[in-house]
N, C-alpha and C positions, 0 to 999 in steps of 0.2 A: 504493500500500500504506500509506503514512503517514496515508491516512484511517483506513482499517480499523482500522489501530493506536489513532488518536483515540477512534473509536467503540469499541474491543474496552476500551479505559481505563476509558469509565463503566460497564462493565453490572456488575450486582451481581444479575443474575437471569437467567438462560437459560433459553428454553423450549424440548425437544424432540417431537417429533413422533416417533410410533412405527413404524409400516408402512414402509418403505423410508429410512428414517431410523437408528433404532436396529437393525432391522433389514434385509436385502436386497429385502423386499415380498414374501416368499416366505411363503404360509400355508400350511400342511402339517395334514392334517385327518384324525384318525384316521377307523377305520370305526364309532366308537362315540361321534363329534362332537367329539372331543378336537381343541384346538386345540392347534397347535406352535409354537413360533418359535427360530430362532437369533439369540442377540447375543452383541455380540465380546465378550471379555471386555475387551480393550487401553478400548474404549471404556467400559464402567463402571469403571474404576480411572481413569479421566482424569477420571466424573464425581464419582466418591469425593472426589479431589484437589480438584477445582472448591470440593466443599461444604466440608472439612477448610480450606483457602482462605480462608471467609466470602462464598462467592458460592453463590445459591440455586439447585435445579435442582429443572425444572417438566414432569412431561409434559400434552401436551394431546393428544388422541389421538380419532378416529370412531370408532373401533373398542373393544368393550369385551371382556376380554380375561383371563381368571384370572390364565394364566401373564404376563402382565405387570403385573399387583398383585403377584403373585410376584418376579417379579425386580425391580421399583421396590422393594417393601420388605428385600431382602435389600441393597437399595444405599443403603437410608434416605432413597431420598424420598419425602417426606411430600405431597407439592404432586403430586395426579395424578387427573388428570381426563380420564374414560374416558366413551365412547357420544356423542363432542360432533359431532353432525355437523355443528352450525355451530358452530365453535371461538371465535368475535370472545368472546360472553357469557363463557366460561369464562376466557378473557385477562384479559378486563375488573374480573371477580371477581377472580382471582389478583394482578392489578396493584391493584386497591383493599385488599386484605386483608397486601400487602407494604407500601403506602404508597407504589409507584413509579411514576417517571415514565417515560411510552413510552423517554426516550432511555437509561435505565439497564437495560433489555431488550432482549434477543438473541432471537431464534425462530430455528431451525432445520426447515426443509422442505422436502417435494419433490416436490409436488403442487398443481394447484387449488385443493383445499381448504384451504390452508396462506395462500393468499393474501392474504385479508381482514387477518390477524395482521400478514404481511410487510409491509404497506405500513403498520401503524402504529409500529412497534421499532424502536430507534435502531441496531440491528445486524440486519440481514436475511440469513440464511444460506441457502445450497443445498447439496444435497449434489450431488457430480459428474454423478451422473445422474439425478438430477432431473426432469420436464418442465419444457420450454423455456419456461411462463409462468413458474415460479416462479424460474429460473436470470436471466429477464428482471427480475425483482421483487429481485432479492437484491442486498446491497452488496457479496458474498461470496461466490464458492462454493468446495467444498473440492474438493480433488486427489484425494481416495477417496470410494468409492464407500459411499451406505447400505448400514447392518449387516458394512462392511471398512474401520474405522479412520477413518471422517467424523466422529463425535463425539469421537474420543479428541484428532482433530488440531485441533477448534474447542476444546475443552478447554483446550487445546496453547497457543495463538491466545491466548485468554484470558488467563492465568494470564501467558505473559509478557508483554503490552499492560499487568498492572498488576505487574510485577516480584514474581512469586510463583513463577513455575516452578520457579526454582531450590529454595527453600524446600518445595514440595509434592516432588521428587523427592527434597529429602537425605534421607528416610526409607530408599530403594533405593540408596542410593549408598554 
């Protein structure tokens, strides 16, 4: 664990993944193509905290999606990039446009597709249920499960690796 804490030290940028990530991988499709998703709420107030912090938060995502422009902007991130079916370009972009280096980024994933990203970040995260390539890929994986408190507890992670937690919760205390 005293790695993870190293690595959780530098990142000053985290990228999530959305489908089984932010949420459970559950699409729910109206009869009139309306797409649906649930996210936790525990988990956007961890990434609230992450940004109030000074740490960035990025999604990168295959899937393009209203209701997640929707809730990315109700959460103020600005960094989100939607339809990427090959994610590596949009990292690349995102890391060029921060000025950072692989090892002060985090990815969070739980897929093949996530893989390309994982093996360049100096924090590679899974979330608990995951496919078994990317939980192989990861420096990390979380105890909850996507879209049930896996982002909130990387947040979590985060925050005190750089002695912030305390600071982002005295708001609630």
């Amino acid at each position: 664990m005293n790695e993870i804490i190293e690595r959780a030290a530098r990142i000053r940028l985290v990228i999530f993944d959305v489908d089984g990530v932010l949420t459970d991988g559950s699409l729910f499709l109206g009869d009139d193509g309306q797409e649906y998703k649930a996210f936790n709420s525990k988990d956007g107030l961890g990434m609230k905290m992450l940004q109030r912090c000074g740490i960035e938060v990025g999604i990168i995502t295959a899937r393009s999606s209203r209701v997640v422009a929707l809730r990315m902007e109700s959460l103020g991130i600005v960094h989100l990039y939607q339809g990427q079916q090959k994610k590596l370009p949009a990292y690349h972009d995102l890391q060029q446009r921060l000025g950072l280096r692989n090892e002060q980024i985090a990815y969070v994933g739980d897929d093949v597709v996530d893989l390309p990203i994982m093996r360049e970040v100096g924090l590679a995260i899974a979330v608990h249920d995951a496919h078994r390539l990317a939980v192989e890929q990861a420096h990390w994986r979380t105890t909850a499960c996507g879209g049930r408190g896996a982002a909130r507890e990387i947040c979590e992670l985060l925050l005190e690796a750089q002695g912030k937690l305390t600071r982002a919760l005295e708001p609630y205390l």
